[in-house]
Steps between C-alpha positions, in 0.01 A plus 500: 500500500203619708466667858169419531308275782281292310248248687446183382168402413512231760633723810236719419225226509621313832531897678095530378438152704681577786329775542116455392500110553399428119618364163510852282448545112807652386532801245817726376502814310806646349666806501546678172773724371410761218828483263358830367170753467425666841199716541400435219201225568225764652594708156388213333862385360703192471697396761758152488526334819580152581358250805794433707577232753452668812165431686221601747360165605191454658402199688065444560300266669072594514371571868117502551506866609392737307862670556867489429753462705847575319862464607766663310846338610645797405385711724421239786158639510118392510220673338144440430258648214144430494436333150157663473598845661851582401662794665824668528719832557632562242829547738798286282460200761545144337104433536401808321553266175329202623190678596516702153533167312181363715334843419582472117413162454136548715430857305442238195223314751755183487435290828770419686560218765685579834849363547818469665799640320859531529723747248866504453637718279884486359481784327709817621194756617509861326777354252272561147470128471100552518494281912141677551398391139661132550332488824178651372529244238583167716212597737210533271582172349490305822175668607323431170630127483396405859159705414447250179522831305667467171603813295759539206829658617440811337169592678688386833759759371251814425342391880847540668573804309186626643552425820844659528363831283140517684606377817849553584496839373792424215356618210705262298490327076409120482879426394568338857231307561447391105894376468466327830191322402561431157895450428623150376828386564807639367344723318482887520138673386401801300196604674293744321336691785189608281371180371613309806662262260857360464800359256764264678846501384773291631781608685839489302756282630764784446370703760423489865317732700649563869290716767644665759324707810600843539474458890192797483182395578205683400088485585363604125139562636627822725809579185439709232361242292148625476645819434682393198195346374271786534825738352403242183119521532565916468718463220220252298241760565713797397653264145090422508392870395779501193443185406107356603553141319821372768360266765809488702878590525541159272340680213765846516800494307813708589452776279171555595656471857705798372213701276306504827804599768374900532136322598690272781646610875877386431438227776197358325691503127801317632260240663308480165863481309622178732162304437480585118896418483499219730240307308661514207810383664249199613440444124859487418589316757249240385648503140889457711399203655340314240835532247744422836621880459568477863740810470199700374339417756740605732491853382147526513485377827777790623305788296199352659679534832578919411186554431371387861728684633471847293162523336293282760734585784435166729841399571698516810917600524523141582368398219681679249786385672463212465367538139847667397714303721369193280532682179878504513508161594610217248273266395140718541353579231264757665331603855222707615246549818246229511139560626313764614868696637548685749694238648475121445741299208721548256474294201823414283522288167801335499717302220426095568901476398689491835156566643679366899777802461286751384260440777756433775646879394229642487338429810848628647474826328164536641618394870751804456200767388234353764771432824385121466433212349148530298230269479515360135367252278586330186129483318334180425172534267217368673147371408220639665342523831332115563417267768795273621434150521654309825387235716588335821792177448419233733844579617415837628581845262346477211537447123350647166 
Protein backbone atom coordinates (compact mmCIF):
# COMPACT_ATOMS: atom_id res chain seq x y z
CA UNK A 1 0.00 0.00 0.00
CA UNK A 2 2.91 2.30 -0.95
CA UNK A 3 3.64 4.63 -4.07
CA UNK A 4 7.00 4.80 -3.43
CA UNK A 5 10.19 3.70 -5.73
CA UNK A 6 12.33 1.96 -3.46
CA UNK A 7 15.91 0.60 -4.71
CA UNK A 8 17.06 -2.48 -3.73
CA UNK A 9 20.17 -2.68 -1.99
CA UNK A 10 21.58 -4.78 -4.75
CA UNK A 11 20.49 -2.46 -7.88
CA UNK A 12 22.01 0.17 -6.08
CA UNK A 13 25.40 -1.68 -5.59
CA UNK A 14 25.74 -3.16 -9.30
CA UNK A 15 24.70 0.84 -10.69
CA UNK A 16 27.99 1.97 -8.26
CA UNK A 17 30.17 -0.78 -10.35
CA UNK A 18 29.03 0.00 -13.53
CA UNK A 19 29.86 3.13 -13.14
CA UNK A 20 33.22 3.53 -10.99
CA UNK A 21 34.57 -0.06 -11.87
CA UNK A 22 34.70 -1.18 -8.01
CA UNK A 23 33.16 -3.40 -5.32
CA UNK A 24 31.41 -0.50 -2.95
CA UNK A 25 30.72 -0.64 0.93
CA UNK A 26 27.14 -0.23 1.22
CA UNK A 27 25.25 2.07 3.83
CA UNK A 28 21.33 3.14 4.25
CA UNK A 29 19.84 5.75 6.36
CA UNK A 30 16.20 6.04 6.99
CA UNK A 31 13.74 8.49 6.77
CA UNK A 32 11.90 9.46 9.91
CA UNK A 33 8.38 10.61 10.51
CA UNK A 34 7.65 12.81 13.71
CA UNK A 35 4.08 11.34 14.93
CA UNK A 36 4.01 14.60 16.95
CA UNK A 37 6.16 17.81 18.53
CA UNK A 38 7.23 20.20 15.68
CA UNK A 39 9.43 23.13 16.43
CA UNK A 40 9.80 22.25 19.33
CA UNK A 41 13.57 20.58 19.33
CA UNK A 42 15.67 24.09 18.99
CA UNK A 43 13.26 25.18 22.17
CA UNK A 44 14.72 22.45 23.81
CA UNK A 45 11.40 20.14 23.92
CA UNK A 46 10.41 16.64 23.27
CA UNK A 47 9.62 15.61 20.10
CA UNK A 48 8.30 11.60 19.08
CA UNK A 49 9.43 10.55 15.81
CA UNK A 50 9.98 7.19 14.47
CA UNK A 51 12.85 5.76 11.77
CA UNK A 52 10.91 4.73 8.84
CA UNK A 53 11.70 2.45 5.95
CA UNK A 54 12.45 4.74 3.30
CA UNK A 55 16.21 5.32 2.50
CA UNK A 56 19.10 7.47 1.11
CA UNK A 57 21.70 4.87 0.23
CA UNK A 58 25.08 5.54 -0.36
CA UNK A 59 27.40 3.29 -2.15
CA UNK A 60 31.71 4.03 -1.44
CA UNK A 61 34.71 2.66 -2.65
CA UNK A 62 38.36 4.72 -1.38
CA UNK A 63 40.29 6.41 -4.40
CA UNK A 64 43.92 7.54 -3.70
CA UNK A 65 43.02 11.19 -4.40
CA UNK A 66 42.77 13.37 -2.01
CA UNK A 67 39.08 14.11 -3.48
CA UNK A 68 35.58 12.91 -3.95
CA UNK A 69 33.92 12.24 -6.70
CA UNK A 70 30.05 11.70 -5.98
CA UNK A 71 27.13 10.59 -8.13
CA UNK A 72 23.69 11.08 -6.99
CA UNK A 73 21.32 8.82 -9.25
CA UNK A 74 18.84 11.08 -8.50
CA UNK A 75 19.82 13.79 -10.06
CA UNK A 76 22.10 12.06 -12.79
CA UNK A 77 24.83 14.30 -11.71
CA UNK A 78 28.68 14.31 -10.73
CA UNK A 79 30.28 16.40 -8.17
CA UNK A 80 33.53 16.65 -6.47
CA UNK A 81 34.53 18.17 -2.88
CA UNK A 82 37.98 18.44 -1.81
CA UNK A 83 38.16 16.39 1.54
CA UNK A 84 40.72 18.79 3.02
CA UNK A 85 39.19 22.09 1.53
CA UNK A 86 35.47 21.75 1.47
CA UNK A 87 33.52 24.41 -0.31
CA UNK A 88 30.11 25.19 -1.40
CA UNK A 89 27.24 27.85 -2.28
CA UNK A 90 25.15 27.61 -0.19
CA UNK A 91 22.64 27.62 -3.40
CA UNK A 92 19.99 24.40 -2.47
CA UNK A 93 21.97 22.14 -5.11
CA UNK A 94 22.23 18.36 -4.04
CA UNK A 95 26.15 18.84 -3.24
CA UNK A 96 25.63 21.69 -0.94
CA UNK A 97 25.02 18.74 1.75
CA UNK A 98 27.82 16.60 0.81
CA UNK A 99 30.36 19.28 1.03
CA UNK A 100 28.67 20.52 4.46
CA UNK A 101 28.90 16.94 5.82
CA UNK A 102 32.80 16.88 4.62
CA UNK A 103 33.05 20.42 6.24
CA UNK A 104 31.38 19.24 9.59
CA UNK A 105 33.09 16.19 9.96
CA UNK A 106 36.84 18.01 9.08
CA UNK A 107 35.87 21.21 11.49
CA UNK A 108 36.40 18.33 14.30
CA UNK A 109 40.17 17.76 12.59
CA UNK A 110 38.78 14.06 11.62
CA UNK A 111 40.88 12.84 8.52
CA UNK A 112 39.15 11.71 5.85
CA UNK A 113 40.18 9.36 2.88
CA UNK A 114 39.12 10.23 -0.78
CA UNK A 115 36.48 8.09 -2.42
CA UNK A 116 34.11 7.25 -4.99
CA UNK A 117 30.46 7.46 -4.06
CA UNK A 118 27.16 6.85 -5.41
CA UNK A 119 23.70 8.13 -3.46
CA UNK A 120 20.21 7.11 -4.14
CA UNK A 121 17.71 8.39 -2.25
CA UNK A 122 13.87 6.99 -2.10
CA UNK A 123 12.71 9.40 -0.13
CA UNK A 124 10.15 12.07 -1.61
CA UNK A 125 12.46 15.52 -1.53
CA UNK A 126 10.80 18.60 0.45
CA UNK A 127 8.07 16.02 1.80
CA UNK A 128 9.04 16.56 5.90
CA UNK A 129 10.38 13.06 5.90
CA UNK A 130 13.93 14.65 7.01
CA UNK A 131 15.75 13.35 2.91
CA UNK A 132 18.61 16.08 3.70
CA UNK A 133 18.93 14.66 7.33
CA UNK A 134 18.72 10.83 6.00
CA UNK A 135 21.15 11.76 3.44
CA UNK A 136 23.29 13.81 5.78
CA UNK A 137 23.12 10.84 7.92
CA UNK A 138 23.96 7.86 5.30
CA UNK A 139 26.92 9.98 4.04
CA UNK A 140 28.86 10.64 7.13
CA UNK A 141 28.73 7.04 7.98
CA UNK A 142 30.26 5.81 4.77
CA UNK A 143 33.00 8.46 4.91
CA UNK A 144 33.96 7.68 8.52
CA UNK A 145 33.88 3.77 7.92
CA UNK A 146 36.07 3.80 4.74
CA UNK A 147 38.33 6.50 6.81
CA UNK A 148 38.74 3.68 9.76
CA UNK A 149 37.00 6.39 11.87
CA UNK A 150 34.70 5.03 14.43
CA UNK A 151 32.26 7.35 16.37
CA UNK A 152 28.99 6.49 18.39
CA UNK A 153 25.81 7.32 16.43
CA UNK A 154 24.97 10.12 18.46
CA UNK A 155 28.18 12.21 17.88
CA UNK A 156 27.69 11.24 14.04
CA UNK A 157 24.19 12.76 14.73
CA UNK A 158 25.30 16.26 16.50
CA UNK A 159 28.08 16.35 13.28
CA UNK A 160 25.23 16.11 10.67
CA UNK A 161 23.12 18.44 12.54
CA UNK A 162 25.98 20.73 12.28
CA UNK A 163 26.59 20.48 9.01
CA UNK A 164 23.02 21.11 7.85
CA UNK A 165 22.68 24.21 10.65
CA UNK A 166 26.40 25.67 10.02
CA UNK A 167 26.65 24.80 6.58
CA UNK A 168 23.52 24.53 4.76
CA UNK A 169 22.17 27.51 6.31
CA UNK A 170 18.99 25.49 8.04
CA UNK A 171 19.17 26.47 11.34
CA UNK A 172 17.51 23.30 12.39
CA UNK A 173 17.01 20.91 16.28
CA UNK A 174 18.96 17.52 16.35
CA UNK A 175 15.45 15.62 16.13
CA UNK A 176 16.26 14.56 12.37
CA UNK A 177 19.49 13.56 12.44
CA UNK A 178 19.26 11.95 16.23
CA UNK A 179 15.96 9.67 15.21
CA UNK A 180 17.67 8.72 12.01
CA UNK A 181 20.79 7.68 13.72
CA UNK A 182 19.53 6.23 16.71
CA UNK A 183 15.89 4.57 16.14
CA UNK A 184 15.52 0.72 16.59
CA UNK A 185 13.04 -1.12 14.87
CA UNK A 186 9.45 -0.87 15.32
CA UNK A 187 9.72 1.33 17.74
CA UNK A 188 8.73 5.07 17.99
CA UNK A 189 11.21 7.46 20.34
CA UNK A 190 10.66 10.21 22.84
CA UNK A 191 13.57 12.32 22.21
CA UNK A 192 14.24 14.85 24.78
CA UNK A 193 15.91 17.62 22.77
CA UNK A 194 17.84 19.06 25.91
CA UNK A 195 19.67 16.14 27.21
CA UNK A 196 20.03 14.60 23.79
CA UNK A 197 18.64 11.47 25.32
CA UNK A 198 15.72 9.14 24.44
CA UNK A 199 12.77 6.55 25.70
CA UNK A 200 11.55 3.94 22.97
CA UNK A 201 8.08 2.82 23.00
CA UNK A 202 6.57 0.35 20.73
CA UNK A 203 4.16 0.97 18.22
CA UNK A 204 0.57 -0.40 19.04
CA UNK A 205 -0.75 -2.91 16.82
CA UNK A 206 -4.17 -1.02 16.80
CA UNK A 207 -2.93 1.73 14.93
CA UNK A 208 -1.23 2.49 11.70
CA UNK A 209 0.26 5.54 10.59
CA UNK A 210 -0.33 6.42 6.71
CA UNK A 211 1.63 9.51 5.02
CA UNK A 212 0.49 11.16 2.30
CA UNK A 213 2.28 14.16 0.10
CA UNK A 214 0.42 17.21 -0.24
CA UNK A 215 1.81 17.60 -3.89
CA UNK A 216 3.66 21.20 -2.50
CA UNK A 217 7.10 21.19 -2.36
CA UNK A 218 8.97 23.53 -0.34
CA UNK A 219 13.00 24.64 0.10
CA UNK A 220 12.94 25.30 4.18
CA UNK A 221 16.41 27.09 4.05
CA UNK A 222 14.85 30.22 1.84
CA UNK A 223 10.95 29.57 3.96
CA UNK A 224 10.16 31.21 6.89
CA UNK A 225 11.68 28.76 9.03
CA UNK A 226 14.45 30.83 10.46
CA UNK A 227 11.96 33.35 10.95
CA UNK A 228 9.83 31.30 13.15
CA UNK A 229 12.76 30.42 15.13
CA UNK A 230 14.06 33.80 15.78
CA UNK A 231 9.97 34.92 16.42
CA UNK A 232 10.81 32.15 19.47
CA UNK A 233 14.32 33.42 20.36
CA UNK A 234 12.36 37.12 20.87
CA UNK A 235 9.74 35.68 22.81
CA UNK A 236 12.53 33.71 25.34
CA UNK A 237 14.27 36.98 25.77
CA UNK A 238 11.13 39.03 26.38
CA UNK A 239 9.52 35.74 29.05
CA UNK A 240 13.53 36.11 30.15
CA UNK A 241 13.10 39.71 31.83
CA UNK A 242 9.74 38.41 33.89
CA UNK A 243 10.98 35.41 34.65
CA UNK A 244 15.29 35.28 34.74
CA UNK A 245 15.44 31.41 35.94
CA UNK A 246 13.61 29.83 32.29
CA UNK A 247 16.30 28.48 29.99
CA UNK A 248 14.05 27.92 27.11
CA UNK A 249 10.38 27.80 25.81
CA UNK A 250 10.46 24.05 27.51
CA UNK A 251 10.61 25.65 30.89
CA UNK A 252 7.16 28.25 30.26
CA UNK A 253 3.93 27.05 31.17
CA UNK A 254 0.66 28.34 29.57
CA UNK A 255 -0.33 30.68 32.08
CA UNK A 256 2.75 32.24 32.24
CA UNK A 257 2.36 32.22 28.35
CA UNK A 258 -0.77 34.25 29.23
CA UNK A 259 0.64 36.51 32.42
CA UNK A 260 3.27 37.66 29.92
CA UNK A 261 0.89 38.28 26.55
CA UNK A 262 0.89 42.46 27.02
CA UNK A 263 5.02 41.92 27.04
CA UNK A 264 4.74 39.78 23.58
CA UNK A 265 4.06 41.12 19.68
CA UNK A 266 0.77 38.90 19.07
CA UNK A 267 2.91 37.00 16.38
CA UNK A 268 5.66 36.14 18.82
CA UNK A 269 2.92 34.97 21.78
CA UNK A 270 1.08 32.68 19.42
CA UNK A 271 4.50 31.16 18.36
CA UNK A 272 5.43 30.86 22.11
CA UNK A 273 1.68 29.37 22.79
CA UNK A 274 2.17 26.42 19.90
CA UNK A 275 5.69 25.35 21.34
CA UNK A 276 4.60 25.51 25.10
CA UNK A 277 1.19 23.64 23.97
CA UNK A 278 2.67 21.41 21.53
CA UNK A 279 5.13 19.93 23.94
CA UNK A 280 2.85 19.09 26.24
CA UNK A 281 0.81 17.46 23.62
CA UNK A 282 4.33 15.48 23.03
CA UNK A 283 4.05 14.43 26.72
CA UNK A 284 0.60 13.20 26.38
CA UNK A 285 1.03 11.69 23.50
CA UNK A 286 3.83 9.69 25.10
CA UNK A 287 1.51 8.66 28.06
CA UNK A 288 -1.36 7.61 24.83
CA UNK A 289 0.89 5.35 23.38
CA UNK A 290 2.24 3.54 26.16
CA UNK A 291 -1.59 2.49 27.55
CA UNK A 292 -2.69 1.72 23.55
CA UNK A 293 -5.07 4.92 23.94
CA UNK A 294 -4.67 5.19 20.27
CA UNK A 295 -7.89 7.42 20.12
CA UNK A 296 -6.09 9.89 22.43
CA UNK A 297 -3.69 10.00 20.42
CA UNK A 298 -5.59 10.78 17.59
CA UNK A 299 -6.91 13.92 19.08
CA UNK A 300 -3.73 15.13 20.06
CA UNK A 301 -2.35 14.62 16.90
CA UNK A 302 -5.45 16.85 15.16
CA UNK A 303 -5.09 19.72 17.97
CA UNK A 304 -1.47 19.41 17.25
CA UNK A 305 -2.34 19.86 13.59
CA UNK A 306 -4.57 23.45 14.60
CA UNK A 307 -2.05 24.68 16.27
CA UNK A 308 0.43 24.61 13.13
CA UNK A 309 -1.87 26.00 11.35
CA UNK A 310 -3.22 28.97 13.73
CA UNK A 311 -0.63 29.79 16.35
CA UNK A 312 2.61 28.76 14.31
CA UNK A 313 0.96 29.45 10.98
CA UNK A 314 3.19 26.89 8.69
CA UNK A 315 0.57 25.16 6.88
CA UNK A 316 -0.47 25.35 3.35
CA UNK A 317 -4.52 25.23 1.94
CA UNK A 318 -3.41 21.92 0.74
CA UNK A 319 -2.63 20.79 3.71
CA UNK A 320 -5.50 21.54 5.71
CA UNK A 321 -7.31 20.01 3.09
CA UNK A 322 -6.17 17.32 3.25
CA UNK A 323 -6.03 17.37 7.12
CA UNK A 324 -9.99 17.84 7.20
CA UNK A 325 -10.75 15.81 4.25
CA UNK A 326 -9.19 12.85 6.44
CA UNK A 327 -10.88 13.90 9.56
CA UNK A 328 -14.32 12.96 8.28
CA UNK A 329 -13.11 9.90 7.04
CA UNK A 330 -13.90 6.46 8.81
CA UNK A 331 -11.38 4.66 10.27
CA UNK A 332 -8.65 7.76 11.20
CA UNK A 333 -8.26 8.40 14.28
CA UNK A 334 -6.46 11.77 13.68
CA UNK A 335 -4.30 13.84 10.94
CA UNK A 336 -2.09 16.75 10.90
CA UNK A 337 0.92 18.47 8.72
CA UNK A 338 4.10 16.61 9.13
CA UNK A 339 7.55 18.37 9.10
CA UNK A 340 8.75 21.57 8.85
CA UNK A 341 5.14 22.69 6.62
CA UNK A 342 4.79 24.78 4.30
CA UNK A 343 4.21 22.05 2.04
CA UNK A 344 5.47 18.43 2.27
CA UNK A 345 3.11 15.35 4.10
CA UNK A 346 0.30 14.77 5.78
CA UNK A 347 0.38 12.34 8.49
CA UNK A 348 -2.87 10.27 9.47
CA UNK A 349 -3.31 7.60 12.35
CA UNK A 350 -5.55 5.23 11.28
CA UNK A 351 -7.66 2.27 13.08
CA UNK A 352 -5.56 -1.25 12.26
CA UNK A 353 -9.42 -2.73 11.98
CA UNK A 354 -10.23 -2.70 8.21
CA UNK A 355 -6.92 -0.90 7.98
CA UNK A 356 -7.08 -1.91 3.52
CA UNK A 357 -10.66 0.14 3.34
CA UNK A 358 -9.77 2.87 5.33
CA UNK A 359 -6.67 3.45 3.39
CA UNK A 360 -8.07 2.64 -0.07
CA UNK A 361 -10.85 5.64 0.86
CA UNK A 362 -8.85 7.69 1.96
CA UNK A 363 -6.33 8.01 -0.55
CA UNK A 364 -9.52 8.56 -2.89
CA UNK A 365 -10.74 11.41 -0.86
CA UNK A 366 -7.41 12.89 -1.14
CA UNK A 367 -7.18 12.26 -5.11
CA UNK A 368 -10.53 14.39 -5.16
CA UNK A 369 -8.91 17.51 -2.92
CA UNK A 370 -5.33 17.31 -4.75
CA UNK A 371 -6.74 16.54 -8.71
CA UNK A 372 -4.61 13.20 -8.41
CA UNK A 373 -3.51 10.38 -7.06
CA UNK A 374 -0.92 11.22 -4.03
CA UNK A 375 2.21 9.71 -3.23
CA UNK A 376 1.54 7.69 0.04
CA UNK A 377 2.93 5.28 2.32
CA UNK A 378 1.84 2.87 4.86
CA UNK A 379 4.80 3.36 7.70
CA UNK A 380 7.10 0.63 8.61
CA UNK A 381 9.39 1.41 11.85
CA UNK A 382 12.83 1.22 10.95
CA UNK A 383 16.22 0.77 12.78
CA UNK A 384 18.79 3.14 12.20
CA UNK A 385 21.04 4.38 9.58
CA UNK A 386 23.92 1.30 9.12
CA UNK A 387 26.10 -0.19 6.61
CA UNK A 388 24.43 -2.90 4.34
CA UNK A 389 26.16 -6.00 4.00
CA UNK A 390 26.20 -7.62 0.26
CA UNK A 391 28.63 -9.43 -1.69
CA UNK A 392 29.17 -10.64 -5.16
CA UNK A 393 27.36 -14.57 -5.87
CA UNK A 394 29.54 -16.45 -8.10
CA UNK A 395 26.46 -16.40 -10.18
CA UNK A 396 26.54 -12.76 -10.80
CA UNK A 397 24.11 -10.14 -8.46
CA UNK A 398 24.82 -10.48 -5.27
CA UNK A 399 23.65 -11.77 -1.87
CA UNK A 400 23.69 -10.59 1.89
Amino acid sequence: MSSSMARRPESVTSDFVARFGAQPRLFRAPARVNIIGEYTDFNDGLVFPVAIALYSWVAISPRQERCLRVYSSNFDEMAQVDVDHPAGTQGGHWSDYAVAVVASLRAQELRLQGADVLIQGDIPMGGGLSSSASLEVSFALALLAVAGIDIEARQVALLCQRAESDFVGMRCGIMDQYSIACSEAGMAMLLDCRSITHQSVALPPTARILVIHSGVNRRLQHSAYNRRREECAEGMRLLQSRWPGIRALRDVSLPQIEEAKPLLDHEVYRRCRHVVSEIQRVRLAYQALRNGAVNELGTLITASHHSLRDDFEVSCPELDDLVENANRCPGVLGARMVGAGFGGCMLALLASVELERTVRELIDRSTTVLGKRPWHYLVEASGAACEVQFKPCAQGGYQR
